[in-house]
N, C-alpha and C positions, 0 to 999 in steps of 0.2 A: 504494500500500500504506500502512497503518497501525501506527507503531511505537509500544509507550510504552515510554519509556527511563525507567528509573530514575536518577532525577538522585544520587538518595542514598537511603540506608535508614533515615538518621534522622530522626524527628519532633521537632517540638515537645509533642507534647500524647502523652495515653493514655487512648485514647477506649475504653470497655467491649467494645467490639467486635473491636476490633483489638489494638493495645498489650497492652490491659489481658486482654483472653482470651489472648492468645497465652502471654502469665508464666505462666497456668497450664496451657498446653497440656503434658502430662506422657505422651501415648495412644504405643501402638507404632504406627509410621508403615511402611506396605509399601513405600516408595521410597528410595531413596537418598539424600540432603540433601547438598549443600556450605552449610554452615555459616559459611564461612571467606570468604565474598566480600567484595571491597573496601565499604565506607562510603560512599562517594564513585566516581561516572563522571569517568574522567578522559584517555577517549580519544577526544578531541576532535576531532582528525585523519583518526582512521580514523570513525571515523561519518560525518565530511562525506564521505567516498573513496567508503565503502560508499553515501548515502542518494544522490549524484551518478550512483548504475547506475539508479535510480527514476527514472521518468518525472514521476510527480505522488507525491510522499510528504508522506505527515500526519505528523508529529513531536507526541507528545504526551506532556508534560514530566510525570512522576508519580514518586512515592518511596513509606516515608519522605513528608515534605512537600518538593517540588520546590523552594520559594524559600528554603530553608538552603543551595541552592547558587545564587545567584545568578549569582557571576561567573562560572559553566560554562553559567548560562541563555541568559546576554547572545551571550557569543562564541558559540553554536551559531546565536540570532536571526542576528547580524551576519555569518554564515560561512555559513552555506545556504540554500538554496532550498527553501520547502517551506509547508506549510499547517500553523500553527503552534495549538494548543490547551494548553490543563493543568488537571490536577485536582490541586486544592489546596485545602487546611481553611479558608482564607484569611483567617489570624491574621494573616497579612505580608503582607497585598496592597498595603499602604500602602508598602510598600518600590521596587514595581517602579516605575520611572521611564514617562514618558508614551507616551517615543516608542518603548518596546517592548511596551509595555500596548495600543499604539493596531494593533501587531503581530498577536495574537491573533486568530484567527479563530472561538474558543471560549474560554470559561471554565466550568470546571467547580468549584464551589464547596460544601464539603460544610457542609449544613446539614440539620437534623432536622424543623425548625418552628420553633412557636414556643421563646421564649427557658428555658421549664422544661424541654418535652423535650432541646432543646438540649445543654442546659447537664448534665440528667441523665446524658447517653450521652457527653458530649464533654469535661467540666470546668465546672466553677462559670466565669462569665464571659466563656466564649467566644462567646456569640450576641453579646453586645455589643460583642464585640472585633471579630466578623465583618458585623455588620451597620455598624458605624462607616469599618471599612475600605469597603464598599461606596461609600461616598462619592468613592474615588481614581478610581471606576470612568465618571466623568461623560463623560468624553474618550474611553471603549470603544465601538465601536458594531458589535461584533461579539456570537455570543452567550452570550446570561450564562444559568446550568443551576442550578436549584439543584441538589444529588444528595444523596437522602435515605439514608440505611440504615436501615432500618426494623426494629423486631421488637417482642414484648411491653415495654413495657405501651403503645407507641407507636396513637394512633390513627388510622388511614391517612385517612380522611373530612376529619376536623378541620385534619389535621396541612398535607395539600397544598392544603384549600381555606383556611386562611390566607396560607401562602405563594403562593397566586396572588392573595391578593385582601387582602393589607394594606394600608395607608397607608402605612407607614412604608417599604416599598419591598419591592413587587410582582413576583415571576418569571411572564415570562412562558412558560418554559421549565421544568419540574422532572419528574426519575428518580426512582424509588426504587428501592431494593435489598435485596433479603432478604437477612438475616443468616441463613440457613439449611444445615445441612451442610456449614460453612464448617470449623469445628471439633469435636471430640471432645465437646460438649456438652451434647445432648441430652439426659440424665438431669438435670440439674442445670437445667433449661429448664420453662417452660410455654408451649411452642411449640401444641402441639398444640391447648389451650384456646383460646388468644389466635387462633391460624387460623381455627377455627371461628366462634367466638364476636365475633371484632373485626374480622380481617384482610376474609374474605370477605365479610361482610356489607357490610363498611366500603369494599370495593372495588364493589359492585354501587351505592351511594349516590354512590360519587367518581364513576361512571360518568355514572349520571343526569343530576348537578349537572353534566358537561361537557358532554354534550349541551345540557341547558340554556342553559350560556352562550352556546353557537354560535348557539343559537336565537334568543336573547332581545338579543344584540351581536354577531352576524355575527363572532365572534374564534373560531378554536380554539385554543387555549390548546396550547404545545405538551407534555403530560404522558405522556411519552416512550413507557410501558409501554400505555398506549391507543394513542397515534398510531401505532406503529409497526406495532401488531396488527391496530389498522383500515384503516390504507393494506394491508398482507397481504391479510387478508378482502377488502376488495374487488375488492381484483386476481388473487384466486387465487395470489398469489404465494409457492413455496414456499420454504425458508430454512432454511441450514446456519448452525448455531452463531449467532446471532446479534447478538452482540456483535463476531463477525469473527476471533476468535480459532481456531487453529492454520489458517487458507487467506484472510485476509484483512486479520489484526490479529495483528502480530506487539509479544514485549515483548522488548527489551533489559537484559541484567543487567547491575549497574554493572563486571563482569571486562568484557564484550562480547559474551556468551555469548546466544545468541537463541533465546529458548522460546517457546512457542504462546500463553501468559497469565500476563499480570501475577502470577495467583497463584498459577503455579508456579513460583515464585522457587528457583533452588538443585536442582531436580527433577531430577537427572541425567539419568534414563530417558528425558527429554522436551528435552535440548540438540539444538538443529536447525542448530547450527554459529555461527559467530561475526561479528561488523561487520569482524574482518580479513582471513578468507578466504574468505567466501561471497557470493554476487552472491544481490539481491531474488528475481530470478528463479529459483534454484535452490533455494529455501527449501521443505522437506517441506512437506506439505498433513497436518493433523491431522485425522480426523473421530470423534464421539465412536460408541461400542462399547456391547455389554452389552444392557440391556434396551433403552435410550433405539434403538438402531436398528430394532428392529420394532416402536415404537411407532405409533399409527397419531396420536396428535397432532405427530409428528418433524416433519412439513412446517411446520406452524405455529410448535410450540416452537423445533427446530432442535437439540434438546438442552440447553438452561436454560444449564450452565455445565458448562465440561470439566473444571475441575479436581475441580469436586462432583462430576462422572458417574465419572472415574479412581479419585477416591480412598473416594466413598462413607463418610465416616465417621460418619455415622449411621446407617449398615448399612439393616434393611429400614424403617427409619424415613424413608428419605429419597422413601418414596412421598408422605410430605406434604405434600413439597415440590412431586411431582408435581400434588395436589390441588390447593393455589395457583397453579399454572398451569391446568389445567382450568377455577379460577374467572376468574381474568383474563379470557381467550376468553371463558367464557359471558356475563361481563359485558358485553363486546365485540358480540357477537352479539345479547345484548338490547337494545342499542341500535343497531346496522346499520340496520334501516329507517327509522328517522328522519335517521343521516346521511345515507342514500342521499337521501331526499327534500330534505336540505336543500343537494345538490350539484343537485339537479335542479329545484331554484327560483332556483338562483345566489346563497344566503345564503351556501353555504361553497364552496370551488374546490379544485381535483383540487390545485392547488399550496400551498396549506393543509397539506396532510398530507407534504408533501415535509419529509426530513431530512440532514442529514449523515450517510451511515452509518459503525458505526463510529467513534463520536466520542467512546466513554467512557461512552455511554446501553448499556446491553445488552438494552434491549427488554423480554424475559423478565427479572422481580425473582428 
């Protein structure tokens, strides 16, 4: 199983998307909130009790920014068994010492692109800060993600084919994530335009140009929201929720309290019990409701994200979210015959497309 544990709920930064949308999230909310959770995880103990009933358990360190709590990172490294990962902004990556960095079986690293978009969504001088920290990373050799959050005025084309193809240091690994029905903000948005007009378009071009590379250098690049849709498609393979969240990819609140996803932090309605009285194995199964279950893309989608499908607060606006998933697939589809062809000359291999699932990538942006 897949936990992420909130190490802490405080950041260093206030990135337009997060921090900085939430000060003015003001919308009436249909669910209950605790409010009142600890700052800081600091049940140390019982986490190792509880993740000791797991056979094979993924621990992935998330907040808040996971490295403001260092010394609760360390002793959970040194105290369990388990397949270790974290998403982090990674202003403090220079902090973590070698031989728990060398630990890591993922790193997930938020970055937008280049250093204007960057810096536009994240603070003046963070690309710099994170691209220098990169450097602590020489001694890593597990894998490094960039993880995008994308939205207006962000250009999806430009944006992942630098960060696959810089000098100054090249992912071979990048997510991106739609900031979409995350919050009450869709009037105040030019979602709608930038979809049309940038997103899709810009997604059938990223598509092409990775085809391309496979073709042209035998590499597929691993850009998470393709790969994961092409290994599907070719396998026929159908797929609940696929980031693994509420039956495969559980989050830990810093109380101890275990809900279905990260971002439903605090959701009463949605607590599935706690790290001190509940065993892995007895953990509810969440599946998502409402339209998302007779849809006839569900096999593929899997339902985008549960917390957008629960709480819908972009009401009947959140079909367009639906529609960037539609284009994803299509773009996916316009290119299958040429993967297919280049598994069947031996340029790319069935193990190419293999991932960690559940690693923080959610497949669906």
């Amino acid at each position: 199983m897949f936990y992420h544990l909130f190490l802490t709920t405080s950041c260093n930064l206030t990135c337009k998307y997060c921090c900085g949308e939430a000060l003015e999230e003001n919308a009436p909310f249909p669910f209950k909130v605790d409010l009142c959770l600890p700052e800081k995880f600091s049940k140390l103990e019982a986490l190792r009790r509880f993740l000791s009933n797991d056979p094979d358990p993924t621990l992935i360190f998330y907040g808040g920014e996971p490295l403001l709590a260092l010394d609760e990172l360390y002793w959970l490294m040194d105290h369990i068994e388990a397949r270790f990962v974290i998403q982090t902004n990674g202003t403090l990556l220079h902090l973590v010492d070698q031989r728990h960095l060398s630990r890591f079986h993922t790193i997930l690293v938020s970055i937008d692109g280049r250093e204007k978009i960057t810096d536009y969504f994240r603070g003046e001088g963070t690309f710099r800060r994170v691209m220098g920290n990169l450097k602590s990373l020489e001694g890593f050799r597990g894998e490094l993600i960039a993880r995008m959050t994308v939205m207006e005025p962000l250009d999806i084309f430009e944006e992942v084919r630098w960060l696959a193809s810089n000098e100054e240091f090249p992912f071979r690994s990048i997510h991106w994530q739609l900031n979409a029905g995350f919050w009450n903000d869709f009037g105040r948005r030019e979602f709608c335009t930038w979809l049309e007009g940038s997103y899709l378009p810009g997604l059938r071009k990223l598509a092409e140009w990775w085809v391309n590379w496979m073709e042209e250098r035998g590499e597929v690049l691993k850009l998470y929201p393709f790969l994961g849709m092409t290994k599907s498609l070719l396998e026929g393979e159908p797929s609940w929720m696929r980031c693994g969240a509420g039956h495969s990819n559980y989050a830990i609140q810093t109380d101890g309290r275990i809900i279905p996803c990260p971002a439903m932090w605090g959701m009463k309605d949605f607590y599935l019990g706690s790290i001190e009285t509940s065993s892995p194995q007895e953990l509810p199964k969440v599946f998502p409701a409402g339209t998302c279950a007779n849809c006839e893309m569900l096999w593929v989608c899997g339902g985008r994200c549960l917390y957008a499908t629960v709480t819908r607060k972009w009401g009947s606006f959140y079909s367009l979210v639906c529609q960037a998933v539609r284009g994803l697939v299509e773009a996916v589809l316009g290119i299958l015959p040429r993967v297919r062809h280049l598994l069947s000359e031996g340029v790319a291999e069935w193990e190419d497309f293999d991932y960690l699932r559940y690693n923080g990538c959610e497949i669906i942006p």
